[in-house]
C-alpha positions in Angstrom: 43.9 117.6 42.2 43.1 113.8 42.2 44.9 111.0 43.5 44.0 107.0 43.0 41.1 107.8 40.5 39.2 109.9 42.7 39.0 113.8 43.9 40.6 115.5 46.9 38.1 117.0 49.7 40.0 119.0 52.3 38.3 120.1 55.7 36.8 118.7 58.8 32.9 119.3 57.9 33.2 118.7 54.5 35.2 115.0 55.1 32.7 114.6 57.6 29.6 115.0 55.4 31.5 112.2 52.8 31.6 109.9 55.8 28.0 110.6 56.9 26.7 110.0 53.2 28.5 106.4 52.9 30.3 108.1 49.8 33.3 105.3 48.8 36.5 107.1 50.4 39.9 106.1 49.3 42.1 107.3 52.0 42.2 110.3 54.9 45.2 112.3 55.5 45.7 113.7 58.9 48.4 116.3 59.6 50.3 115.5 62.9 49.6 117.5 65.5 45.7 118.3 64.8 44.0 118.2 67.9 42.3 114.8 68.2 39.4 116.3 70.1 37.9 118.0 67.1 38.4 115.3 64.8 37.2 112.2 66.8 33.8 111.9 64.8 36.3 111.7 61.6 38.3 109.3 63.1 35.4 106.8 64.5 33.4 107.0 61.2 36.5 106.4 59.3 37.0 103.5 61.7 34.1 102.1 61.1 33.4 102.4 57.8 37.3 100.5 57.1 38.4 103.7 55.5 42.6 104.3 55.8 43.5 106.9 57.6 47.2 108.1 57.7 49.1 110.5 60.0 51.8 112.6 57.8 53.1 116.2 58.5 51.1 119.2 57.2 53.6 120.0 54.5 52.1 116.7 52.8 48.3 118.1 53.4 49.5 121.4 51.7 50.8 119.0 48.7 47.3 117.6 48.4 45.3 120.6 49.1 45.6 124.2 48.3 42.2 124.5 50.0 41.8 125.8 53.8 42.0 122.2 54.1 42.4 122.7 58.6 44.9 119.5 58.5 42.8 117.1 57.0 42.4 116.0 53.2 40.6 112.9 51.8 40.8 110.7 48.4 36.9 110.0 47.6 35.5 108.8 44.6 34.2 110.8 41.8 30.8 112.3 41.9 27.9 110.6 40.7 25.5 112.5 38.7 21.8 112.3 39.3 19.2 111.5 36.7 15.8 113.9 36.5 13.7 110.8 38.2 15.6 111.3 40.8 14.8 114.5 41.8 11.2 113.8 41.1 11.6 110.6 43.3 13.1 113.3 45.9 9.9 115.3 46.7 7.6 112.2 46.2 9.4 110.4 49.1 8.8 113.7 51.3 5.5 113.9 49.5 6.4 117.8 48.4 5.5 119.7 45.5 9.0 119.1 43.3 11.5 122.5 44.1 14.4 122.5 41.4 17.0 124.7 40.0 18.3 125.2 37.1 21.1 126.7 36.6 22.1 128.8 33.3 26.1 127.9 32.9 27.0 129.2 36.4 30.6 129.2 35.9 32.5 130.0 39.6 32.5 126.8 41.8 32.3 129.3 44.9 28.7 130.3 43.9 27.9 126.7 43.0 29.2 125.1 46.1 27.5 128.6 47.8 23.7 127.3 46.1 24.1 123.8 47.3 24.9 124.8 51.1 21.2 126.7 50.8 19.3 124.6 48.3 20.1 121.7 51.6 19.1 124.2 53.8 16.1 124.7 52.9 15.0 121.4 51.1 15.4 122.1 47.7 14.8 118.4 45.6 17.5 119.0 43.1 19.7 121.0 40.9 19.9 120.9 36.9 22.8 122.1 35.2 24.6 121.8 31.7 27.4 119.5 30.7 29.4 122.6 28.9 30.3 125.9 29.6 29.6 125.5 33.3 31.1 124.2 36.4 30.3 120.8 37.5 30.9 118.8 40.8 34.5 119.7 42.0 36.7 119.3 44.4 36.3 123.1 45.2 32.7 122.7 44.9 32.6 120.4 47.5 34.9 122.5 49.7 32.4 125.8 49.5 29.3 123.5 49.7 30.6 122.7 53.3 29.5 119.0 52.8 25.6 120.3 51.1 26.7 117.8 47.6 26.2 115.0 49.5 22.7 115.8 49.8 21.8 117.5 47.4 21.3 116.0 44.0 22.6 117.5 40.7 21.5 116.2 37.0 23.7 117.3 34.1 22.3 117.6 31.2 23.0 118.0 27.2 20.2 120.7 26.5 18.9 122.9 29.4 15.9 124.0 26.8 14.9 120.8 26.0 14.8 119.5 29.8 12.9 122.6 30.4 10.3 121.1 28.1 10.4 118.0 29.7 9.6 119.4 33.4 6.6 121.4 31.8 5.3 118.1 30.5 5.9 116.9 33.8 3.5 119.2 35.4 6.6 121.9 36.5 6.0 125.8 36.4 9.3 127.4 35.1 10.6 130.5 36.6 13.6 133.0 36.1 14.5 136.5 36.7 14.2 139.6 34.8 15.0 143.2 35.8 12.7 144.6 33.2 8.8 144.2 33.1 8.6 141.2 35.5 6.8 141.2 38.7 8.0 141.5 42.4 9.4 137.9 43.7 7.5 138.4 46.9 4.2 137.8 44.4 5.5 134.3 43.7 3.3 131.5 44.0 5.6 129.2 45.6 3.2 126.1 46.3 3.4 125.2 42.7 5.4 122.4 41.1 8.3 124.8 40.5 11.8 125.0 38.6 13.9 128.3 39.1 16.4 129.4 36.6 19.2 131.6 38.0 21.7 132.5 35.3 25.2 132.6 35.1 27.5 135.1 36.7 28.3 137.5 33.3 25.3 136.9 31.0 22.7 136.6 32.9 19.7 133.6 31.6 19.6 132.7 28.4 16.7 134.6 25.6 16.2 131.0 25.2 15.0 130.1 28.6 13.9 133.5 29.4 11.0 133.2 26.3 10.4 129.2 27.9 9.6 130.8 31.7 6.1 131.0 32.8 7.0 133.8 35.1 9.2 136.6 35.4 10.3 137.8 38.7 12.7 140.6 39.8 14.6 141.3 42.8 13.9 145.0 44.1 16.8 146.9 44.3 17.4 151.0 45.6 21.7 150.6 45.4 23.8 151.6 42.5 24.5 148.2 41.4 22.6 146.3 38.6 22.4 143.0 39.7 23.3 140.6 42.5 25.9 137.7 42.9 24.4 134.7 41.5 24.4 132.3 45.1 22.6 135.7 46.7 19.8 136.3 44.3 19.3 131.8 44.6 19.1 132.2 48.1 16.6 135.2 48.0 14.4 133.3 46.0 14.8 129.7 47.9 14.0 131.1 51.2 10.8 132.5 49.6 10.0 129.3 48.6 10.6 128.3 51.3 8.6 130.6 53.5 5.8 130.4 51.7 5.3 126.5 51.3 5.3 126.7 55.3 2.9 129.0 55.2 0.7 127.1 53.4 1.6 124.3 55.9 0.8 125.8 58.6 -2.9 127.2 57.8 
């Protein structure tokens, strides 16, 4: 739902991450009768930053949001894309290796929203996705992110192929998953310069970016099921990322 040119966020943490970020709000709905002690942060950084706030009953907040919105629903500007030097610019400033996904036409906002909440987490520089068949920076994105897309940087982009091209000439190692003939993702060298493609929910990556990786990786499995949710298997192979580059910190 949008209202004055701009999307709808609905919920205490994720109004308050909007606030935090200095993201241009519009207006704040409150629902009467919302305990002011767990919303005074809201109320002072709305304060301060000039936003409007307004008091209405909750049957208004249930107009604006079909969200677990927990009485409180903001106007906010669209989201702003990234661009690619941005990301780059991301782990120079914290003088990291880069540590990007890509992801393959991820489709459910839930699982997006879900991959930005532990790509922040754990310090992930940025997140590529396409401009079609995919999901882009929602409303209900924001909601499931619980406030992570205000930190997190996303780039959309026309051709995933071709910006996979243009990280490899940029010194990045490509990886993706495969269930078939791949290698263990607890083998991953995860000090490199590295991109990780997680596909989409129903199809899986791409032949197309499966034939560009530079390594295959699979996630072991002993259940009866073939595959995992798409935000699972992302955070799996973050948080080896992850554990590895502190590692390699700490020696």
């Amino acid at each position: 739902m949008t209202e004055q040119n701009g999307e709808m966020i609905a919920g205490k943490n994720p109004v308050l991450e909007a606030l935090r970020s200095g993201r241009e709000i519009n207006k704040l709905w409150i629902a009467e009768g919302v305990k002011k002690t767990g919303i005074n942060e809201v109320l002072d950084l709305a304060r301060e930053r000039g936003v409007l706030v307004q008091f209405v009953p909750k049957k208004k907040i249930d107009q604006l949001s079909d969200a677990n919105h927990q009485g409180i629903v903001a106007s906010v500007a669209a989201y702003d894309y990234a661009e690619l030097d941005d990301l780059f610019n991301a782990a120079k400033e914290k003088n990291e290796d880069p540590f990007f996904l890509i992801l393959d036409e991820l489709e459910d906002p839930h699982n997006l929203g879900s991959i930005m909440r532990t790509a922040d987490a754990i310090g992930v520089h940025g997140i590529i996705i396409p401009k079609r068949r995919a999901v882009g920076l929602t409303a209900v994105v924001a909601k499931a992110s619980t406030g992570a897309i205000e930190h997190v940087p996303v780039v959309r982009v026309t051709n995933l192929a071709q910006t996979v091209d243009e990280l490899k000439d940029k010194g990045v190692w490509i990886a993706g998953t495969d269930a078939k003939g791949s290698v263990d993702y607890r083998k991953m060298d995860a000090t490199l310069p590295l991109a990780i493609i997680i596909g989409s929910e129903g199809r899986g990556m791409s032949r197309l970016l499966k034939d560009k990786c530079d390594f295959l990786y699979h996630l072991p499995m002993i259940g009866h099921v073939t595959s995992l949710n798409a935000s699972v298997a992302a955070a799996l192979l973050m948080y080896e990322v992850y554990r590895k580059r502190q590692e390699r910190l700490e020696k």
